[in-house]
N, C-alpha and C positions, 0 to 999 in steps of 0.2 A: 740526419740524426735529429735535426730538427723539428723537421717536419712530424715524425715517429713520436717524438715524443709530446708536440700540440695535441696530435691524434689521438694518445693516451691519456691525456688530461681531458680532454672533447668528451673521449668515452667514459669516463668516469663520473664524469659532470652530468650524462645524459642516462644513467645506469640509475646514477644519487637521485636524479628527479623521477625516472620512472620506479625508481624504487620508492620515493614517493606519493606519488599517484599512484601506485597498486594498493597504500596503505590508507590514503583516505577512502576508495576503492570497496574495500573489506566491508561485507554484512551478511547479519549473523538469520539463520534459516528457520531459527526458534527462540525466537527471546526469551523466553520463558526458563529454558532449559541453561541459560547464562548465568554465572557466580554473580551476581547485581550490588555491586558495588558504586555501580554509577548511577547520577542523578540524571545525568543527562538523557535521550531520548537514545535510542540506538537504530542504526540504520539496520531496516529489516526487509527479508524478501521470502515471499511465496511460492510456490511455483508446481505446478498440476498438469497433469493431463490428460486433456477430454475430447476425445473424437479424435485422435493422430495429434491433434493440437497443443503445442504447449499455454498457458495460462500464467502470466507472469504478474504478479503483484510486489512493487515497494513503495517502502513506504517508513516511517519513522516513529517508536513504538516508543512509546510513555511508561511509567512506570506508576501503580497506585499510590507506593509510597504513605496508606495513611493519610489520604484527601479524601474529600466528595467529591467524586466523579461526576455522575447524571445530577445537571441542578447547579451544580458548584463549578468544577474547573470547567467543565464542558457544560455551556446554556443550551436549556432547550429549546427549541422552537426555532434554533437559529442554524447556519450552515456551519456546517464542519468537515473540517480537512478531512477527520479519522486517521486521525492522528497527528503527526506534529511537524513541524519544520513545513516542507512543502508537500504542496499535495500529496497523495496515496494515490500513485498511478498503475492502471492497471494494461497489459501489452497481450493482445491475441492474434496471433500473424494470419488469422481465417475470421470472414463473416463472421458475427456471432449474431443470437437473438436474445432480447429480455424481454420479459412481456408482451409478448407479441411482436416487438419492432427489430427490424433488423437492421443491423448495427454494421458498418466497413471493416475490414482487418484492420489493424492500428494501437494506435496507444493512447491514452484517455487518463484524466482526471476523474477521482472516486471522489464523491462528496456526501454527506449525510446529514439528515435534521433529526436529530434524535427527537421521541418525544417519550412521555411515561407509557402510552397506552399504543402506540401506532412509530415506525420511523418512514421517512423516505429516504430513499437512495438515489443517488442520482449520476449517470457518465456524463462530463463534461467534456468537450473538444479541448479545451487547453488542459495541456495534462502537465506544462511546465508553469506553475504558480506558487507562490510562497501563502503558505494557511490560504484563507478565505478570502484576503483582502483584497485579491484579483478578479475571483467569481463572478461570471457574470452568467444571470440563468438566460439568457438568450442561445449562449452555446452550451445549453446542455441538447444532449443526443436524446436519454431518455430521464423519465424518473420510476419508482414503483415505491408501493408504500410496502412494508413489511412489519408485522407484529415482531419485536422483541423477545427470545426468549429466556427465562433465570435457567442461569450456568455458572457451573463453581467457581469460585473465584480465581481468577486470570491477572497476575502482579502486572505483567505488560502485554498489552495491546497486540493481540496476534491476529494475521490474516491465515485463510486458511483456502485451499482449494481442493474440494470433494469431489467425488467420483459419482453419480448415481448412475446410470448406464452408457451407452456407447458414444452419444453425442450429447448428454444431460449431465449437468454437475451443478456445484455450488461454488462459490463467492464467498465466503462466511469473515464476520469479525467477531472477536473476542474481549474481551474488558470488563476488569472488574466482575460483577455479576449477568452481564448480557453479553448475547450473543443474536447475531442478526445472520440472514442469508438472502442470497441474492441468488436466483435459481439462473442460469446460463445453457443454451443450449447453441452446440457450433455446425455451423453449417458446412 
């Protein structure tokens, strides 16, 4: 009887924690489309598919809130998470290419230098870092610069993954008035 009933206290205990860990767990597929009542950043995720491939991006999404963005919260010229808390990782279980280079199946850190007129992008090998302050461009994979383009205004910070044909797609981020893309082709 004893033992039956440790058991049941055992179970309850490990129920309560994974009941737990399923809730810090939760993230949301579209920030944008959330009642935004929080300040805080929300854990967010992407998710595509290109060439049989799935395309997995998270990452932690800001909100405008009524700041300067480009210039203000976010410097230019300098490296950025793209978005907040820890890196913006992005997960493709097949080769991929950008720009020419081709890239391992795996998981990766997404980093960005915004600028006014020009951004680069860049996959780094460390894809578990907290913001920027771990970055180190030695292990970046690749970089590519990309023009910016004006898009309606975006409250929080979306990633997005497009389809352009069988083994071609996008990358894309969203904020505020810009929007960037990151062309991907999987092998």
């Amino acid at each position: 009887m004893k033992k039956l009933f440790f058991a049941t206290i055992l179970l309850m205990i490990f129920a309560s924690g994974f009941s737990q860990a399923q809730k810090q767990e939760e993230v949301c597929y579209n920030p944008n489309l959330v009642k935004d009542t929080s300040k805080k950043s929300i854990k967010a995720l992407a998710i595509g598919v290109i060439g049989n491939d799935s395309v997995k991006i998270s990452y932690h999404s800001p909100g405008v809130r009524g700041r300067i963005i480009w210039g203000g919260l976010v410097p230019l010229g300098e490296v950025w998470v793209t978005g907040a808390h820890d890196a913006t990782n992005i997960s493709i279980d097949r080769p991929f290419e950008v720009n020419g280079k081709e890239i391992p199946a795996g998981k990766y850190a997404l980093f960005t230098i915004p600028g006014k007129s020009e951004w680069t992008v860049i996959i780094n090998k460390r894809w578990n870092q907290h913001l920027a302050n771990e970055y180190d461009e030695k292990e970046d994979v690749v970089r590519v610069r990309v023009k910016p383009k004006k898009n309606n205004h975006t409250e929080r910070l979306q990633y997005f993954v497009d389809v352009k044909n069988a083994n071609q797609g996008l990358v894309a981020m969203q904020w505020e008035r810009v929007r960037i893309e990151l062309p991907i082709t999987i092998k």
